[in-house]
C-alpha positions as CSV (number, residue, x, y, z in Angstrom):
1,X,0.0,0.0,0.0
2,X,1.2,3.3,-1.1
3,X,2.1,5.9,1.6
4,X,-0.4,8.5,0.8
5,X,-3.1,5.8,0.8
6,X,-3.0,5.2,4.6
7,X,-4.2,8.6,6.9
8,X,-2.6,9.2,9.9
9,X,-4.3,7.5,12.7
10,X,-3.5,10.5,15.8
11,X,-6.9,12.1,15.2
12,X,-8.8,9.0,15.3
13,X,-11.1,8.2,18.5
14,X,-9.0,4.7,18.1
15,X,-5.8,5.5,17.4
16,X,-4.1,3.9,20.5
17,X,-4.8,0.5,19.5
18,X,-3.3,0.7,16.3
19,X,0.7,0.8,15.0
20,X,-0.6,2.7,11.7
21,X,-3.1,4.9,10.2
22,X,-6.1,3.9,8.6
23,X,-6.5,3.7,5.1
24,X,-8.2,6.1,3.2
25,X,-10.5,3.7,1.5
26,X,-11.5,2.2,5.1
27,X,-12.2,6.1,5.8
28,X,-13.9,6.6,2.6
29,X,-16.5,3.5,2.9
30,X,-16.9,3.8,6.6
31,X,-17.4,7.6,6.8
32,X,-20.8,8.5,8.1
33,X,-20.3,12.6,8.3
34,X,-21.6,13.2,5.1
35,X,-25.2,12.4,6.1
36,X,-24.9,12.2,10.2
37,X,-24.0,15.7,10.2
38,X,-27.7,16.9,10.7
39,X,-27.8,14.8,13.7
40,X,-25.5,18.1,15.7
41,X,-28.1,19.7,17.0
42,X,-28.5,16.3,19.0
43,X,-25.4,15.2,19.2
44,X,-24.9,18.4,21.5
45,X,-28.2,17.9,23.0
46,X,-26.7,14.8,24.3
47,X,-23.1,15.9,25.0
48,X,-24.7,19.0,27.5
49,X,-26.6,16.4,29.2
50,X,-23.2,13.9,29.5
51,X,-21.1,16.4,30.8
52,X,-23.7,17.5,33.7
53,X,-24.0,13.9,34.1
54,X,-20.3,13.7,34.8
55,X,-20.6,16.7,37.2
56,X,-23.0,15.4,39.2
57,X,-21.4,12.6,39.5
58,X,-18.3,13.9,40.3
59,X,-16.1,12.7,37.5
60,X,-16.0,16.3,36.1
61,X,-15.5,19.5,38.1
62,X,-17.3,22.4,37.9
63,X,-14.5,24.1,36.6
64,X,-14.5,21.5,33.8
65,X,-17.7,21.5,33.6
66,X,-18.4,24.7,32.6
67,X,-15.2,25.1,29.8
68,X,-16.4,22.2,28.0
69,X,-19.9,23.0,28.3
70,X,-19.0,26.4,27.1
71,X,-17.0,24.9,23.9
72,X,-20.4,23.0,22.9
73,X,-21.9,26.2,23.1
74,X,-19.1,27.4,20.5
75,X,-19.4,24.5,18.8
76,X,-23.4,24.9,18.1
77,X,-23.1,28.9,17.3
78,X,-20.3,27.4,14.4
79,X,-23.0,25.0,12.9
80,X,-25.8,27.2,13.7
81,X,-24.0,30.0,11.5
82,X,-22.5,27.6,9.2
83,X,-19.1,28.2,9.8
84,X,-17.8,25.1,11.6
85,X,-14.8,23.8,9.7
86,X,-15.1,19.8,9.1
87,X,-11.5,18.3,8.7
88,X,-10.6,15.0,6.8
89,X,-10.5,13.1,10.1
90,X,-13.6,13.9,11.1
91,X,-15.5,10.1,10.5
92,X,-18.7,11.2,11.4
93,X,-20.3,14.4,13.4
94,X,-19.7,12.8,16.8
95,X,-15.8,13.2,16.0
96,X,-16.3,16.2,14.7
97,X,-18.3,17.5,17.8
98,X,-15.6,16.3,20.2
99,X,-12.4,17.1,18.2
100,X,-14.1,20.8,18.3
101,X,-14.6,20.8,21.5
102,X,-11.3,19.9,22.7
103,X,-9.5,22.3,20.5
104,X,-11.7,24.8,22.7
105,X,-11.0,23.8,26.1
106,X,-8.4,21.8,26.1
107,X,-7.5,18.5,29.0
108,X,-11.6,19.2,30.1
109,X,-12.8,18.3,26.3
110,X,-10.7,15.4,26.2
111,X,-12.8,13.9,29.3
112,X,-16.2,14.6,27.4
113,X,-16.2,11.1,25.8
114,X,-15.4,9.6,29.9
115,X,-17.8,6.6,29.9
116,X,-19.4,6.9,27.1
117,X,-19.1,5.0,23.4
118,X,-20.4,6.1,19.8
119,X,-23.3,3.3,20.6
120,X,-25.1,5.0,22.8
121,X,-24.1,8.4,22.1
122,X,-25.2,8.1,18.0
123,X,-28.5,5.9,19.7
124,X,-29.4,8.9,21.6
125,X,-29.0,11.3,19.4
126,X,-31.1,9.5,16.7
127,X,-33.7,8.8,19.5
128,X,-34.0,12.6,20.1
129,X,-34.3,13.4,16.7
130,X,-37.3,10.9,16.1
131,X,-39.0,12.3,19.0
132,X,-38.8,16.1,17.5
133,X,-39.3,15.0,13.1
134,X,-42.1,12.1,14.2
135,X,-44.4,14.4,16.2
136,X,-43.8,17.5,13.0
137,X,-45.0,14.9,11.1
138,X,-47.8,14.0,12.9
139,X,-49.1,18.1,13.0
140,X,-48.7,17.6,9.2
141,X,-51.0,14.9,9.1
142,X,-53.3,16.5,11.2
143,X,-52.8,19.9,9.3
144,X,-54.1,17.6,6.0
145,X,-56.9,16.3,8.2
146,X,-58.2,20.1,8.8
147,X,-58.3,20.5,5.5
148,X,-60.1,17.2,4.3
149,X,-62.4,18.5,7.3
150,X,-63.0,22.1,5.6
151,X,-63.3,20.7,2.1
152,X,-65.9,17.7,3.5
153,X,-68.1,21.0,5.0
154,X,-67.9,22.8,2.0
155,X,-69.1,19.8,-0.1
156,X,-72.8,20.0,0.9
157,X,-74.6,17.7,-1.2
158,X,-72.1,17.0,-3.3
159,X,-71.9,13.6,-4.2
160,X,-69.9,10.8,-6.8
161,X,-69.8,7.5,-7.6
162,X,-68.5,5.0,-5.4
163,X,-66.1,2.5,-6.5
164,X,-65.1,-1.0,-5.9
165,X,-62.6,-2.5,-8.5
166,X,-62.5,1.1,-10.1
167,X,-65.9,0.2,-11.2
168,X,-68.7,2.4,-10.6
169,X,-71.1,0.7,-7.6
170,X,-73.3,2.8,-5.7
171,X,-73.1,7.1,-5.0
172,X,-71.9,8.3,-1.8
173,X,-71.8,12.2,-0.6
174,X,-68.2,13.7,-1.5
175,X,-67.9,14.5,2.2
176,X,-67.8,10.9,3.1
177,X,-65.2,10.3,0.7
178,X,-62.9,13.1,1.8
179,X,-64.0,11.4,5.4
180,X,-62.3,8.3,4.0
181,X,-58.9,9.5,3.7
182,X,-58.8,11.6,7.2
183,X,-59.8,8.4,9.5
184,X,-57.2,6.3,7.8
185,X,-54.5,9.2,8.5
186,X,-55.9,9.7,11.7
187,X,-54.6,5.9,12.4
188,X,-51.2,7.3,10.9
189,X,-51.2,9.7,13.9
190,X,-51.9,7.2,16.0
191,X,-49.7,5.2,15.0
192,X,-46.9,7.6,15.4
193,X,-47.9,8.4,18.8
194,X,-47.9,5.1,20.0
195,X,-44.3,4.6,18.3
196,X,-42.9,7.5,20.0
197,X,-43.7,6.2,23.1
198,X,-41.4,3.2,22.8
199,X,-38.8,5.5,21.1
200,X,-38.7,7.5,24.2
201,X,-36.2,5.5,26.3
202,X,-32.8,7.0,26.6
203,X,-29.8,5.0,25.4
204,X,-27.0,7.3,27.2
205,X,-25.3,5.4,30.1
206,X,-24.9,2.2,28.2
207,X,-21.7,2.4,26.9
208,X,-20.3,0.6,24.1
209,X,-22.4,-2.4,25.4
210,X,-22.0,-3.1,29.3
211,X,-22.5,-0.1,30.6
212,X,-19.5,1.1,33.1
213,X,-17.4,0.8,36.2
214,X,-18.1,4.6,36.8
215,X,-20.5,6.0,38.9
216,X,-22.5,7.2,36.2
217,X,-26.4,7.7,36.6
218,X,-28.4,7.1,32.9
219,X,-31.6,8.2,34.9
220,X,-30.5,11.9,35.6
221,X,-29.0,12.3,32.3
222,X,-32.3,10.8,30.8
223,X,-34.5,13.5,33.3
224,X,-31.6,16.0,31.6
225,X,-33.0,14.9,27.9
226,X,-36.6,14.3,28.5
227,X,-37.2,10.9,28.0
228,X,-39.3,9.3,30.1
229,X,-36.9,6.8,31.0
230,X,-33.8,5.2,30.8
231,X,-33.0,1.6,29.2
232,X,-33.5,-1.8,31.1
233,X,-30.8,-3.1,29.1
234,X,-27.7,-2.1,27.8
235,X,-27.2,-4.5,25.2
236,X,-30.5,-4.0,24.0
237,X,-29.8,-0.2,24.4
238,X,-27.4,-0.2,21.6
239,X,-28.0,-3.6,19.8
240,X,-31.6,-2.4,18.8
241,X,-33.2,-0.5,16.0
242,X,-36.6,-1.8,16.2
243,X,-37.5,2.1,16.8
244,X,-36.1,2.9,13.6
245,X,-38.0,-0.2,11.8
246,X,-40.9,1.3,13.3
247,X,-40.1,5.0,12.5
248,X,-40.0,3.9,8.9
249,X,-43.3,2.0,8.9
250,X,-45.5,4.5,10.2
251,X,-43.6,7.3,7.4
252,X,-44.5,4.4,4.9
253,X,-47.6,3.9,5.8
254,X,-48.4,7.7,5.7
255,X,-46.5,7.4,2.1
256,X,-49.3,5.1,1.3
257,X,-52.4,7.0,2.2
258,X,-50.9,10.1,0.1
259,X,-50.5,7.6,-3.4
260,X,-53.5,6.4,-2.6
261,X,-55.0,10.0,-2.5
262,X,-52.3,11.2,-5.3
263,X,-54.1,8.4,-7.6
264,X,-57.4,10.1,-6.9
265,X,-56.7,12.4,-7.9
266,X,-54.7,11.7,-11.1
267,X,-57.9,10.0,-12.1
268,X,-60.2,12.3,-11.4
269,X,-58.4,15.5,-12.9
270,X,-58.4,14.0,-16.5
271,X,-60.9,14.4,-19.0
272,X,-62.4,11.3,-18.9
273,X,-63.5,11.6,-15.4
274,X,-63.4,15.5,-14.5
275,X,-64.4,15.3,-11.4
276,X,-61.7,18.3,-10.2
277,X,-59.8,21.0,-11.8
278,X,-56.3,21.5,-9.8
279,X,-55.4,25.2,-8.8
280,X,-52.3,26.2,-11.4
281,X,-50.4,26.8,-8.2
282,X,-50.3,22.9,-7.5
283,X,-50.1,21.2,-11.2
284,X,-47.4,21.8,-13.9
285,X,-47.4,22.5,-17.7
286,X,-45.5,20.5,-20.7
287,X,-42.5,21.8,-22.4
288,X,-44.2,20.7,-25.9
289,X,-47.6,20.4,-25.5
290,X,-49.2,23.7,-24.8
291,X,-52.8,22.4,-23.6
292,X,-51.7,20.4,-20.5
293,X,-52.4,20.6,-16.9
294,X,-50.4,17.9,-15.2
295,X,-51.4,16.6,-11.7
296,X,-47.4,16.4,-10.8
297,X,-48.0,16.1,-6.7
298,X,-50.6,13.8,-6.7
299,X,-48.1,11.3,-9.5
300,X,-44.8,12.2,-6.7
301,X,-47.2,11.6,-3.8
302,X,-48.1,8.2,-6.1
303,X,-44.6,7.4,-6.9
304,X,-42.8,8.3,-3.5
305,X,-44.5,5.2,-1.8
306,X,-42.5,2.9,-3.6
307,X,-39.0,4.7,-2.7
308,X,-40.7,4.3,0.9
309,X,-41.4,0.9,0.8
310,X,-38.2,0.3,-0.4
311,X,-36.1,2.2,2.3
312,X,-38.8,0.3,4.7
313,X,-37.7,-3.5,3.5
314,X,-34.1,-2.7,3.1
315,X,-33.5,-1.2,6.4
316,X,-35.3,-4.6,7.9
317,X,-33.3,-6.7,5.3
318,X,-30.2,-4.8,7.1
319,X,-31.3,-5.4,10.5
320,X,-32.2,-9.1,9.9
321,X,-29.6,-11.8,12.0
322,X,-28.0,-9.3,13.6
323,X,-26.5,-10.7,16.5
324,X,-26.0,-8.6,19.8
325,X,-24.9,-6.2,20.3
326,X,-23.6,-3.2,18.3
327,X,-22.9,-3.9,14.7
328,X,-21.4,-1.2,12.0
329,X,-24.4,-2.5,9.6
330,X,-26.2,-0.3,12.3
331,X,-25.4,2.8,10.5
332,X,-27.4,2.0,7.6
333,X,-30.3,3.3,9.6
334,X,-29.6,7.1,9.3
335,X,-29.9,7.4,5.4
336,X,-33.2,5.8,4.7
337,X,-34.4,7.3,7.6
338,X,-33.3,10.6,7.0
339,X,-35.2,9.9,3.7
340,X,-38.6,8.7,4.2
341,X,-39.0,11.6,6.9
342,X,-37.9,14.1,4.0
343,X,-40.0,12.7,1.3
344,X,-43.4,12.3,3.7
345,X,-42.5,15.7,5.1
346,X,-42.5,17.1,1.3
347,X,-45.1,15.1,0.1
348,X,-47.3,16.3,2.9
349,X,-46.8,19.8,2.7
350,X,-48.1,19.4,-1.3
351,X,-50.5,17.4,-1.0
352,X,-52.2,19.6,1.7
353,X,-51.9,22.4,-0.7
354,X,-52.9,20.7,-3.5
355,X,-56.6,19.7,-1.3
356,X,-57.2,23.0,-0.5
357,X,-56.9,24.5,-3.7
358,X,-58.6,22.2,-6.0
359,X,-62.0,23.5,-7.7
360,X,-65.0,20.4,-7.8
361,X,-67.4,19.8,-11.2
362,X,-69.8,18.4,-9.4
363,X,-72.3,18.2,-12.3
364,X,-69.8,15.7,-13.7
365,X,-69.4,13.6,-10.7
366,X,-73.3,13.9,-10.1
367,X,-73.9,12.4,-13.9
368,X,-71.6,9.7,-13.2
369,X,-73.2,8.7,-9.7
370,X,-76.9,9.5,-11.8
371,X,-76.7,6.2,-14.2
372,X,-79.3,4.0,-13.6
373,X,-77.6,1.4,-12.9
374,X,-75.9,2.9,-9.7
375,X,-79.5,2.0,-8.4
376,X,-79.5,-1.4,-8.5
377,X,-78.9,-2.6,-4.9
378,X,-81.6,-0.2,-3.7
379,X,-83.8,-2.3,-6.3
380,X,-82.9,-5.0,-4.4
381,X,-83.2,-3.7,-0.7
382,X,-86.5,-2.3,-1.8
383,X,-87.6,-6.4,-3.0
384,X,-86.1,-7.4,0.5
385,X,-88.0,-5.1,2.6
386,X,-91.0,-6.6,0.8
387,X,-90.1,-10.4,1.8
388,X,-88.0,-11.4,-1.0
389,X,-85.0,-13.3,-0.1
390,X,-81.8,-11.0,-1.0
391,X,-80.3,-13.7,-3.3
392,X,-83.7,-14.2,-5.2
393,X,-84.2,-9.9,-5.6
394,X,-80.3,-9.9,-6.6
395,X,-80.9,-12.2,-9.4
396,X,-84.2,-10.0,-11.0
397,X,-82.2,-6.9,-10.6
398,X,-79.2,-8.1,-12.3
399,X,-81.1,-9.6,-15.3
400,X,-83.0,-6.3,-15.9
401,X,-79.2,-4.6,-15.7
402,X,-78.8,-6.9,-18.3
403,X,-81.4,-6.8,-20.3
404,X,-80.9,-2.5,-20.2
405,X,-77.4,-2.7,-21.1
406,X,-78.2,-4.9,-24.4
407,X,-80.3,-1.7,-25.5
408,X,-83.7,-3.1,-24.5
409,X,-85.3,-0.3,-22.5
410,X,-84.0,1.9,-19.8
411,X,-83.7,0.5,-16.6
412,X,-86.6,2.5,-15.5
413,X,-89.1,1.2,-17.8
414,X,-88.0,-2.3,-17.3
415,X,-88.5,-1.8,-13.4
416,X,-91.6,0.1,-13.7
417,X,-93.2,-2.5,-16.0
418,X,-92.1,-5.5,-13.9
419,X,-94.3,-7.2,-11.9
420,X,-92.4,-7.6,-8.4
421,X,-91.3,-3.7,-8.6
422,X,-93.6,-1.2,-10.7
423,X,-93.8,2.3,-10.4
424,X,-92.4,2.9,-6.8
425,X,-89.6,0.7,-6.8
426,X,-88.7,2.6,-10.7
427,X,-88.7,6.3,-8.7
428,X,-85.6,4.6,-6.9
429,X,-83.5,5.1,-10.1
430,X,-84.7,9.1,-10.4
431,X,-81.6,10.9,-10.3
432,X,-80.2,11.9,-6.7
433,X,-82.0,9.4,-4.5
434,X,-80.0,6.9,-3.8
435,X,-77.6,8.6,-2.2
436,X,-80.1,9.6,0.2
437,X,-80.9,6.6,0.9
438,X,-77.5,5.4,2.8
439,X,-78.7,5.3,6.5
440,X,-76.9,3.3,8.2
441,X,-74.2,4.2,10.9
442,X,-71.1,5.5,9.1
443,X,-72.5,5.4,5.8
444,X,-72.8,7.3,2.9
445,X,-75.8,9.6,3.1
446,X,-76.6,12.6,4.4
447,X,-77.9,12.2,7.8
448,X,-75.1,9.9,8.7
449,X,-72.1,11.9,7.2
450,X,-73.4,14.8,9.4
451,X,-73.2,12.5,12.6
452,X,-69.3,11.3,11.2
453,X,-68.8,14.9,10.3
454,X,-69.3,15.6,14.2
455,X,-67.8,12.6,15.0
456,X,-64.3,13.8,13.1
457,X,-64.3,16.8,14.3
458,X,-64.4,16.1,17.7
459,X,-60.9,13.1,17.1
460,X,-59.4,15.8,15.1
461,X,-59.4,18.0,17.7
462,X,-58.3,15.2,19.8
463,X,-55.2,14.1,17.8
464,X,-54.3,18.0,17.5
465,X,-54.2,18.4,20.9
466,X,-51.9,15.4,21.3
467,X,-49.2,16.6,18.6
468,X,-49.4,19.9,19.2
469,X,-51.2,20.9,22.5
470,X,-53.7,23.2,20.7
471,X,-57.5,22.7,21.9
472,X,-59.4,24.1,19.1
């Protein structure tokens, strides 16, 4: 190996079990700095809680408390203001925090890293990141609820056709389908909620694995940080990222509700269904063809779940066999994590705006939900309610479906001139009525979608108080 291939090892955190100096393509594939570095604002977090930790222990004075205290408080103005220098031997922003640090203040920095390992210093600081990006996310997802909330109000009597296998079935309000999309991410909330709770244990005290012969005492430094606790465990402590797995499902999961509303909405904004018209804020032209509108968030918001699911399985793909405790593989967690937070932040943020801004047609979702045919299980409730076994009524309606769809008569006529229906069960196909017809608890029609309306509101305001403390 060449001379100028190997780095010199003095900087390293490791250096004194070593004859030589790393080489630079171990430094190159094992550097982590180039994505950790937005951990700092936590890494400090943590370092500020160690060092009182050390204090109050006695392991540190109060002289040397306060310098290296005061050098983290140097060290966070530098990256606050962007001018902290990063040097080649800086692996990843733990090193660079405490080679800063001891530049400042000298023999007190170089105790800052006194019973303490990169494993349960990096696990802390990703756990106190989680806790501050999950619950943003979470008064994202209730910000999109509000809106899905204003837009279901605002809808009125507006209402569509309902669809199983993408095929028209039977008209429902366009509140209740707004409705449909703000329970499901009102489980995302939850679900973040309940994940944070198990991500708010704090790591710092473990040590590289076994904790320490020191005096140390993880549950002030974890009072210090916030968590509600400290581990049970310190293998587990640093030889877990279940948190992270979690993390990851609950973004992906969110991922998923947005596609699902980004293909919506794709549909719906085309021709062949124009059911909206997006705001030309939210959609994008094409460089050649000067007629277009195209629905750009809502194909992202469909395309970005399958970067998610990805990052998702290969994070757990990473993670599987590991045995305990701390492995290297561990940093893998940091980038799709980092990621998936990013994306589902980004993706929120549009597709919010994209909600609020669209304009309804509703005479063209009105026709669509108006053909005849959309009538047909009312035909059959109304043969039920007059004794006739469901599987007996399904079979006349569906062969009067198909005798209308071969061009023999409107459905109408056919009912009306049948002899099990006539003219009352034929006014069921009249345009509009069917819809108001859905009566059942947390159906589709109007007098239930104004009890679920309630019903929303009140968890809304329920899940907004939890993520953000604010009880309108």
């Amino acid at each position: 190996m060449s001379a100028d291939s190997k780095m010199d090892g003095g900087n390293t955190l490791w250096h004194g079990r070593f004859e030589g100096g790393p080489a630079a393509e171990l430094m190159a594939f094992t550097e982590s700095l180039s994505f950790d570095r937005r951990l700092w604002a936590d890494d400090i977090t943590g370092s500020v809680a160690h060092v009182n930790g050390l204090a109050h222990v006695g392991i540190l004075t109060d002289a040397e408390r306060d310098s290296v205290l005061n050098a983290l408080e140097a060290v966070a103005t530098e990256m606050d203001a962007g001018t902290f220098l990063f040097v080649a031997a800086d692996e990843d922003i733990h090193t660079a925090v405490e080679r800063r640090v001891t530049e400042l203040s000298g023999a007190a920095g170089a105790k800052l890293h006194t019973g303490r390992s990169r494993n349960d210093q990096s696990a802390t600081d990703v756990r106190l990141w989680l806790k501050r990006e999950l619950l943003g996310i979470a008064q994202r997802v209730v910000d999109l609820q509000g809106v899905l909330l204003d837009r279901a109000v605002a809808a009125g009597d507006t209402y569509l056709p309902g669809y199983t296998h993408l095929q028209r079935a039977q008209p429902v309000l366009l509140a209740h389908h707004l409705l449909a999309h703000g329970w499901a991410l009102g489980r995302d909330v939850e679900r973040i909620l309940d994940a944070l709770e198990r991500i708010d244990v704090s790591p710092l005290g473990a040590g590289a694995l076994a904790g320490s012969s020191l005096p140390l005492d993880p549950d002030f430094t974890a009072g210090l940080l916030g968590f509600a606790g400290r581990f049970e465990n310190s293998l587990d402590a640093v030889g877990s990222r279940d948190h992270v797995a979690e993390a990851l499902f609950a973004l992906t999961l969110i991922g998923l509700d947005l596609a699902r509303i980004g293909e919506e909405f794709v549909l719906w904004t085309t021709d062949e269904f124009g059911f909206a018209r997006l705001d030309d804020a939210y959609a994008t032209g094409s460089s050649m063809l000067p007629q277009k509108k195209n629905p750009d968030i809502a194909e992202l918001a469909r395309g970005k779940g399958g970067r998610l699911i990805g990052n998702l399985a290969g994070f757990l793909a990473t993670m599987k066999g590991l045995p305990l405790s701390y492995n290297r593989d561990y940093q893998e967690d940091k980038e799709p994590l980092f990621d998936a937070m990013d994306q589902v932040g980004l993706a929120l943020g549009a597709v919010t705006g994209m909600i609020a801004t669209v304009s309804w047609v509703p005479d063209r979702m009105q026709a669509a939900a108006d053909a005849e045919t959309m009538s047909a299980t009312d035909l059959a409730e109304w043969m039920v309610q007059r004794g006739t076994p469901f599987r007996d009524a399904h079979a006349v309606v569906g062969a009067l479906v198909r005798r209308t769809l071969a061009g023999e008569a409107s459905l109408s006529e056919l009912v009306a001139a049948h002899p099990d229906l006539g003219a009352d069960a034929a006014a069921l196909v009249a345009p509009g009525v069917a819809v108001q017809r859905r009566t059942t608890p947390g159906s589709a029609g109007p007098a239930a979608v104004a009890v679920q309306l309630e019903r929303f509101r009140t968890r809304l305001a329920e899940l907004r108080a939890a993520v953000t403390g604010d009880l309108r």
